[in-house]
C-alpha positions in Angstrom: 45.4 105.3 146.4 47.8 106.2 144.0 46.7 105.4 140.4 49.3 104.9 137.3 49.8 107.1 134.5 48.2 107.0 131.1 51.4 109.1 129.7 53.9 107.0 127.5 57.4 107.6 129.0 60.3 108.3 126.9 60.5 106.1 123.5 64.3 104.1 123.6 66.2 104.7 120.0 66.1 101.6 118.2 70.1 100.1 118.1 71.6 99.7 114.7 73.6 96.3 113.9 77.1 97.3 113.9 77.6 95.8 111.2 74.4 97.8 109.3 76.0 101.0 110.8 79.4 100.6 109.2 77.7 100.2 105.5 75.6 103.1 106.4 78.7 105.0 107.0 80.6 103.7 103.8 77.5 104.3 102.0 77.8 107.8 102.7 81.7 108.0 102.5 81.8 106.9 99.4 79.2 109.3 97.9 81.7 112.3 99.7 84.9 110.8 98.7 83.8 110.6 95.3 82.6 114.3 95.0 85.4 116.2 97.1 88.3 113.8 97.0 90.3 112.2 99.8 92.2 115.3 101.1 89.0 117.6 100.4 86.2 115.2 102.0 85.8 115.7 105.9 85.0 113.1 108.4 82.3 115.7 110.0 80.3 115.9 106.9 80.5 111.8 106.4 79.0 111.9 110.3 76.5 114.8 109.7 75.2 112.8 106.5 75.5 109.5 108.1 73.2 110.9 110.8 75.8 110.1 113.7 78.6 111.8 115.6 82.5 111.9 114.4 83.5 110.0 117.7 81.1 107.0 116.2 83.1 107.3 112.7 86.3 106.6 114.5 84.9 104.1 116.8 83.9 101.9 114.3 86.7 102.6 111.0 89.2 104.2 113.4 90.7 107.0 111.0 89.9 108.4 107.9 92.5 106.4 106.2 90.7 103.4 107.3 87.0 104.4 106.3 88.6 104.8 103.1 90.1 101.5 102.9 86.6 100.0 104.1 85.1 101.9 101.1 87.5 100.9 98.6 87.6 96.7 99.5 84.0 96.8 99.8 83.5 98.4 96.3 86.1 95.9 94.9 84.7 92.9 96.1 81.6 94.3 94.5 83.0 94.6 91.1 85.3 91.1 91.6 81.6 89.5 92.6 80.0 91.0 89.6 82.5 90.1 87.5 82.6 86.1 88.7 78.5 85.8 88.6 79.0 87.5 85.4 81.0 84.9 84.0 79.6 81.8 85.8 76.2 81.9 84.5 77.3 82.7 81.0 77.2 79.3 79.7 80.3 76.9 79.3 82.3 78.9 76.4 85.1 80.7 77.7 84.8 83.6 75.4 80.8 83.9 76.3 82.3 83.9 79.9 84.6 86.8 79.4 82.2 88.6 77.5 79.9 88.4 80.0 82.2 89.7 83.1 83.6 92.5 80.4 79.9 93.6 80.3 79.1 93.1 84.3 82.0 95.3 84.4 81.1 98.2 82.2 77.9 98.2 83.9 78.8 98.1 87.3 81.1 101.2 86.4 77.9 102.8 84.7 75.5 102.2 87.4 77.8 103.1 90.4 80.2 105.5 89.2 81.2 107.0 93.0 82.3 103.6 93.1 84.7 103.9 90.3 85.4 106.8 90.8 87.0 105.8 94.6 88.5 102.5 92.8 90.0 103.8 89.3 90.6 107.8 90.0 91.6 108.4 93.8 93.0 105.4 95.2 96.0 105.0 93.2 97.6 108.2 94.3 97.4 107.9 98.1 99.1 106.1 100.8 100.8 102.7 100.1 98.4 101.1 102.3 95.7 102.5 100.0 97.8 101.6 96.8 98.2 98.0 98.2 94.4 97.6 98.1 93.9 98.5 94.9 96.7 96.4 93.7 95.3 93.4 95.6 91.5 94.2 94.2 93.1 94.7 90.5 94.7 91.2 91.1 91.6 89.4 91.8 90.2 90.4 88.8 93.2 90.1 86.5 93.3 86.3 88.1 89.9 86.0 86.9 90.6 87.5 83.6 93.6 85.5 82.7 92.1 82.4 84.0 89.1 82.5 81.4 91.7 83.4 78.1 94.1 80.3 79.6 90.4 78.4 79.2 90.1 79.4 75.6 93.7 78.9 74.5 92.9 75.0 75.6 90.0 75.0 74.1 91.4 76.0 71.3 93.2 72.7 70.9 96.0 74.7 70.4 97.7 75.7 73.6 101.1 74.9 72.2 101.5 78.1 70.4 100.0 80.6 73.3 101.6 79.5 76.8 100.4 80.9 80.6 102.5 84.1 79.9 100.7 85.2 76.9 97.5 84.8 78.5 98.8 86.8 81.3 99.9 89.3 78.5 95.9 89.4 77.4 94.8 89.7 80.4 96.5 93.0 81.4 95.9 93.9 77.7 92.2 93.2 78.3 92.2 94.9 82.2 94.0 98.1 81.5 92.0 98.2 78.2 88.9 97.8 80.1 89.9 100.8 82.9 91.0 103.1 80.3 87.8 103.0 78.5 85.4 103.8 81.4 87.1 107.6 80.8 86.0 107.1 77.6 82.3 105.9 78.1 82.2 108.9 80.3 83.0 111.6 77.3 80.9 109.4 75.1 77.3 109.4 77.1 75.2 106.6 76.1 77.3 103.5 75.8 75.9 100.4 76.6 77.9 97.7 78.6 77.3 95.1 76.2 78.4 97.2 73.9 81.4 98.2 75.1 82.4 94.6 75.8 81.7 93.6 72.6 84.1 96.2 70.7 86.7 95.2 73.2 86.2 91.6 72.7 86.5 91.9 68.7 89.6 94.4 69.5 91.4 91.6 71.9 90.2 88.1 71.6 89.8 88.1 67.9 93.6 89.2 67.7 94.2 86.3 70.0 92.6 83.2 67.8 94.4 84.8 65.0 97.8 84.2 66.8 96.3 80.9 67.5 95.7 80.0 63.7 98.6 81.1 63.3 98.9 84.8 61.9 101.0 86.9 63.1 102.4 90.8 62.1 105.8 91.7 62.0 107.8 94.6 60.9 108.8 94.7 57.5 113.2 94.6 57.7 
């Protein structure tokens, strides 16, 4: 009679979700990109922290170029998200809507500075595949931008003076405003998002409803 084993056989690794796997990976590759740099970081240390093999990275992100690319759009649609829910819930006042995305932006930049550090530092000086990411993902939120000062030029009731062109003017005023300063908040420890939106608000849109009431400085001749 031959009787049947008490001993468990061999436990089966659970299988990850693809899909989990890849933001595992980016998780990771963002974290190395951010401390060594594009050039310095190595695939074999993403895999070793990642807890997989190389062969895996490449499988799933196919080169290096492309994990980075995965790393950057995901941390852009991020920010673009945070931004928009940001501004939606903020109440029907266009300037209590910038405000708010100006703030979801300074903190998103405080609380996940890999992130910016990927987006605002790295990415611009790579490959123009990588460029043309970060031109698209500083679109999206220049479209959102210049979307809520064309809302408070109409309500204004006085659109005639500011047309679409100035408020793309403030809005690239306002975005490359915004980028510049996270260098700042970082040699000035301690700033608060709010904060920093406010003093950027009072900088930019009070200049704006001055314009719109009329005021304007020129050069003596």
């Amino acid at each position: 009679m031959t009787g049947t084993s008490g001993a468990a056989g061999p436990t089966r690794r659970k299988r990850v979700p693809r899909q989990v796997r890849e933001q595992q990976i980016i998780d990771v590759a963002v974290r190395v990109f951010a401390k060594r740099g594009y050039h310095a970081a190595s695939v074999d240390e993403i895999a070793e922290l990642a807890g997989i093999s190389k062969p895996m990275v490449y499988l799933y992100l196919e080169s290096k170029e492309g994990l980075f690319l995965a790393c950057l759009r995901r941390e852009a649609e991020r920010l673009v998200v945070a931004f928009q829910e940001a501004a939606r819930g903020a109440g029907a006042a266009p300037e209590l809507r910038l405000y708010a995305g100006l703030s979801a932006f300074f903190a998103f930049v405080a609380e996940h500075r890999d992130s910016w550090v990927v987006l605002h530092r790295q990415a611009s000086e790579l490959t123009e595949t990588i460029a043309g990411a970060v031109a698209e993902a500083r679109r999206a939120v220049m479209a959102e931008v210049a979307g809520l000062v064309r809302d408070g030029i109409s309500a204004s009731g006085r659109g005639a003076r500011l047309g679409a062109q100035d408020a793309d003017f403030v809005a690239h005023a306002l975005v490359g405003a915004a980028d510049s300063l996270t260098d700042w908040m970082e040699r000035n420890p301690g700033q608060k998002p709010d904060g920093m939106a406010l003093r950027l608000m009072n900088m930019v849109w009070v200049g704006m409803r001055d314009v719109l009431d009329g005021e304007a400085w020129l050069p003596e001749a």
